[in-house]
C-alpha positions in Angstrom: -11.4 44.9 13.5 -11.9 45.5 9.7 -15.0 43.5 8.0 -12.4 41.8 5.6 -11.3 40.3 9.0 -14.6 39.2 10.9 -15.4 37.9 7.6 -11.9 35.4 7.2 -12.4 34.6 11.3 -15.9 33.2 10.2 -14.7 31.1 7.7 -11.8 29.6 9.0 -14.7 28.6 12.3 -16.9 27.4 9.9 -13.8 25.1 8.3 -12.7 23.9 11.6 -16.5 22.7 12.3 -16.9 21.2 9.2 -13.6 19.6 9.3 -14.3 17.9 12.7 -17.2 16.4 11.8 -15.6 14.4 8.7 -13.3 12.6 11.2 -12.3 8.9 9.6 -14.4 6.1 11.6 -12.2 4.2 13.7 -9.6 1.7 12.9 -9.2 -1.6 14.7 -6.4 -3.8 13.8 -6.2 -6.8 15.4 -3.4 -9.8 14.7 -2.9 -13.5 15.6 -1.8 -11.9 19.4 -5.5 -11.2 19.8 -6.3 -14.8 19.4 -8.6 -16.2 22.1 -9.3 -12.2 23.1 -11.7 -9.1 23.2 -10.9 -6.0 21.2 -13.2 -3.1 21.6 -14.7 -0.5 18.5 -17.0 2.3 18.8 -20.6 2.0 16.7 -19.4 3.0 13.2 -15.5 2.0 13.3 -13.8 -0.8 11.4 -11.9 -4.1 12.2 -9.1 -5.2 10.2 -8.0 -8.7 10.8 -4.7 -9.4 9.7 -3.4 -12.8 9.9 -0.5 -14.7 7.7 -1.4 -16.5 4.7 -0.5 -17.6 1.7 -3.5 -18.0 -1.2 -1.1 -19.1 -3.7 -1.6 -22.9 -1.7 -5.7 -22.6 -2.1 -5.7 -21.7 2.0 -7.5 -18.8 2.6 -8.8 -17.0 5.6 -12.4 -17.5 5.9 -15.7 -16.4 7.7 -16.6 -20.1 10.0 -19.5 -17.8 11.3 -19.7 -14.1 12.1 -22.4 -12.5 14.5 -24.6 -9.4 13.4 -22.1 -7.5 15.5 -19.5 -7.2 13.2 -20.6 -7.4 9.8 -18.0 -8.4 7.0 -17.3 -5.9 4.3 -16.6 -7.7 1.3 -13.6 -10.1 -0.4 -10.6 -10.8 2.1 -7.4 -8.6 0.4 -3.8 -10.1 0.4 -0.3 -8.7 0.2 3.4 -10.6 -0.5 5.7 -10.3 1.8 8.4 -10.2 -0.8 8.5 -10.2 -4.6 9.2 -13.8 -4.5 6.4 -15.9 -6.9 4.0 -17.7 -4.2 5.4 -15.9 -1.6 3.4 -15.9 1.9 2.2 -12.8 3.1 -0.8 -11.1 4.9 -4.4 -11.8 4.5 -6.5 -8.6 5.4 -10.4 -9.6 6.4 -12.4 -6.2 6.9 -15.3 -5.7 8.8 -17.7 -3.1 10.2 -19.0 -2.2 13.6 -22.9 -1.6 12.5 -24.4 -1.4 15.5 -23.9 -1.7 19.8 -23.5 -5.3 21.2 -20.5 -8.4 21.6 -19.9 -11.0 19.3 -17.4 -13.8 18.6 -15.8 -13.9 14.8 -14.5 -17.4 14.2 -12.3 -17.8 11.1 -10.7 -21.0 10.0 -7.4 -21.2 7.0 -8.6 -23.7 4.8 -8.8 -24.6 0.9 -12.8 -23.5 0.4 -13.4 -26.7 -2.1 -12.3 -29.2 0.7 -14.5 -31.1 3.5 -11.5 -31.1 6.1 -10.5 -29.5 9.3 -9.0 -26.3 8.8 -5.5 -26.0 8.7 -5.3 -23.0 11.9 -8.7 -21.2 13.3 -8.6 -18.2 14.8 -11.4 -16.4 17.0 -12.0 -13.0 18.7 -14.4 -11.8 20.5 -15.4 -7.7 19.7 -17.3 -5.6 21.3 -19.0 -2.8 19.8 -19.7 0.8 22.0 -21.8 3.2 21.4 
């Protein structure tokens, strides 16, 4: 085997190893079919709620309480479900799996400036793994 060789075999090893170790964390979505359920994520993944929503009413999907196990990441993000002005669509809440342990996120749909019952709530229980 040439040098030229030994030497290209070492660096495509090298790539593969460093490659492997940038893997994406992992992705949990869950939907209004997990409601009342568990969903599982390993220590370091993500949980994307997606539930049905429309903000163009002032309803929004929103944190009731959420335990230390997940921990929200940010704004929720919405997408129409058709061009159509004030068109429903889905409301995306993201959060991240920071460390081992089981907690229940509650969320309730409600106008943020009113002191009412929600209009839907929606809870799942997650459990983080090592």
């Amino acid at each position: 085997m040439s040098r030229l060789t030994v030497i290209a075999v070492a660096w495509a090893v090298v790539a593969l190893a460093v490659v492997a170790g940038c893997q994406a964390p992992e992705r949990v979505v869950v939907t209004a079919a997990d409601e009342d359920g568990t969903v599982r994520v390993r220590n370091g993944g993500v949980v994307l709620v997606e539930l049905e929503g429309n903000p163009t009413t002032g309803y929004m999907w929103m944190e009731r309480s959420v335990p230390p196990v997940p921990e929200s990441l940010g704004e929720a993000e919405f997408v129409a479900g058709t061009d159509a002005l004030g068109a429903g669509g889905t409301i995306t809440l993201t959060f991240e799996a920071v460390e081992p342990g089981e907690g229940v996120l509650d969320l309730a749909y409600l106008r943020p400036w009113e002191s009412v019952q929600p209009e839907d709530t929606f809870s799942v229980t997650v459990v983080v793994e090592q």
